[in-house]
TORGUNU-71936 format. One record per residue (C-alpha): x, y, z; residue number from 1. Coordinates in Angstrom, 3 decimals. Layout:
BEGIN
{xx=X	yy=Y	zz=Z	num=NUM} .
...
This chain:
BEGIN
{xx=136.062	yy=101.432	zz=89.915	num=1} .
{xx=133.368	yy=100.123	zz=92.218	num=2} .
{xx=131.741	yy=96.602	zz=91.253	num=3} .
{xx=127.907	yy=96.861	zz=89.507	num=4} .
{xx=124.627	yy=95.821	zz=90.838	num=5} .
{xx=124.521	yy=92.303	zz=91.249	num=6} .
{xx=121.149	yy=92.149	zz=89.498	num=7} .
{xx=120.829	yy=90.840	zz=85.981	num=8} .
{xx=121.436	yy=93.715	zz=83.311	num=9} .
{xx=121.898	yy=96.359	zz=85.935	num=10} .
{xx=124.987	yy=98.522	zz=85.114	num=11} .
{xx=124.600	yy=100.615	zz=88.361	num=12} .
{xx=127.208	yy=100.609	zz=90.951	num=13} .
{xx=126.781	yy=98.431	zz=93.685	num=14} .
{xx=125.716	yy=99.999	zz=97.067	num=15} .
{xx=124.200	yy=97.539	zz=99.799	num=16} .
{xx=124.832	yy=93.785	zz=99.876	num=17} .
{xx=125.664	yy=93.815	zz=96.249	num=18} .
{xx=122.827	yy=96.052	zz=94.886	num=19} .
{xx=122.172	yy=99.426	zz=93.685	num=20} .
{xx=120.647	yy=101.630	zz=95.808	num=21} .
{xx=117.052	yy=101.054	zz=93.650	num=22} .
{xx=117.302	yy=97.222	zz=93.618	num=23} .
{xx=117.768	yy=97.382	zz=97.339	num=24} .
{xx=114.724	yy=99.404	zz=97.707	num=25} .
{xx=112.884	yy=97.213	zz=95.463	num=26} .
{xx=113.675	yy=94.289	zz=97.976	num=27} .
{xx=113.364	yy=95.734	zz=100.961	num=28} .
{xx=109.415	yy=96.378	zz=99.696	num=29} .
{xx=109.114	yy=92.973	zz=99.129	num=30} .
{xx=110.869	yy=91.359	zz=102.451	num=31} .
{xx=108.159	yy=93.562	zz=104.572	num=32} .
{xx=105.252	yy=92.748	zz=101.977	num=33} .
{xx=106.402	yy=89.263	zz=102.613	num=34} .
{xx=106.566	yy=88.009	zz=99.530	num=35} .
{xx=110.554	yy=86.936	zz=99.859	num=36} .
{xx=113.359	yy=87.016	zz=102.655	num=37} .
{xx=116.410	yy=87.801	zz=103.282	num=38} .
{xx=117.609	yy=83.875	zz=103.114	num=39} .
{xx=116.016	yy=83.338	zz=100.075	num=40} .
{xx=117.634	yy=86.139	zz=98.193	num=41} .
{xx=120.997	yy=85.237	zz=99.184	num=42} .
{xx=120.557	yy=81.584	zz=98.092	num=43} .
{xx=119.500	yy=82.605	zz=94.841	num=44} .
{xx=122.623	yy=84.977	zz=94.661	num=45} .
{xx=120.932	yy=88.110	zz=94.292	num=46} .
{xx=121.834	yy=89.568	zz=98.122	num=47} .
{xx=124.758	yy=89.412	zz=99.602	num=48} .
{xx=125.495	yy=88.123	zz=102.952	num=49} .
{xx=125.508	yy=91.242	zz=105.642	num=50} .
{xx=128.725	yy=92.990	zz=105.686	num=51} .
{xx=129.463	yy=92.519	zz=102.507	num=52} .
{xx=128.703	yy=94.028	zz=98.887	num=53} .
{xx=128.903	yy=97.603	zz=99.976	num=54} .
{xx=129.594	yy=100.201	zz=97.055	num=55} .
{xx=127.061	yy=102.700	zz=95.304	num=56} .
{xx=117.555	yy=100.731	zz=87.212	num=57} .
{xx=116.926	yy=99.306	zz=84.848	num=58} .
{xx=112.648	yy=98.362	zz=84.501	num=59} .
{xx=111.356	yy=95.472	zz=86.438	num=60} .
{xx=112.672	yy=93.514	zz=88.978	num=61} .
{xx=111.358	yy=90.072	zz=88.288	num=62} .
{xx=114.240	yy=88.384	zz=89.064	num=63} .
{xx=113.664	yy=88.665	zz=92.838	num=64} .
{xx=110.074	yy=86.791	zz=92.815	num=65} .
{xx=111.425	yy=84.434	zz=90.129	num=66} .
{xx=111.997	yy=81.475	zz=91.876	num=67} .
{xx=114.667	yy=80.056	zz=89.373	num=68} .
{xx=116.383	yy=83.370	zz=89.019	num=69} .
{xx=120.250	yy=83.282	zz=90.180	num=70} .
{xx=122.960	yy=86.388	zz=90.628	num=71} .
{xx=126.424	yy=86.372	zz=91.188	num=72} .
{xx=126.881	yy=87.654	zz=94.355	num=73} .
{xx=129.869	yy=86.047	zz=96.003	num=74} .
C-alpha cells in the first residue's frame, strides 16, 4: 500500500515529494505567487526533498503559510 499525503489529516496517497496530487497543486500556486519556497516547505517537513516521496483533499491548506506548521516527511 502506497504511503499518504504528508499533509496533516490528508488520507490521500502520496504522489510528488510526499503529497497528494491536490496538495502539490496547492503549493506549486503558492511557490509562483511567492508567498513560500521550495526550502521553506521542506524545512517545515511538509515537501520532500526532490527524488523522493513519489506515490499517488481534504479543505484548506493552511498548514503551508503557517509558519509553525511541521509534517513528517522524511
Amino acid at each position: 500500500m502506497l504511503e499518504r499525503c504528508v499533509y496533516t489529516g490528508c488520507d490521500n496517497s502520496r504522489r510528488t515529494r510526499g503529497l497528494c496530487h491536490g496538495h502539490y497543486q496547492v503549493l506549486r500556486t503558492y511557490i509562483r505567487q511567492g508567498k513560500t519556497t521550495e526550502a521553506e516547505q521542506e524545512q517545515k517537513g511538509l515537501l520532500m526533498p526532490k527524488g523522493t516521496g513519489q506515490g499517488r483533499v481534504p479543505a484548506g491548506h493552511g498548514d503551508f503559510l503557517d509558519p509553525g506548521a511541521t509534517g513528517d516527511a522524511k
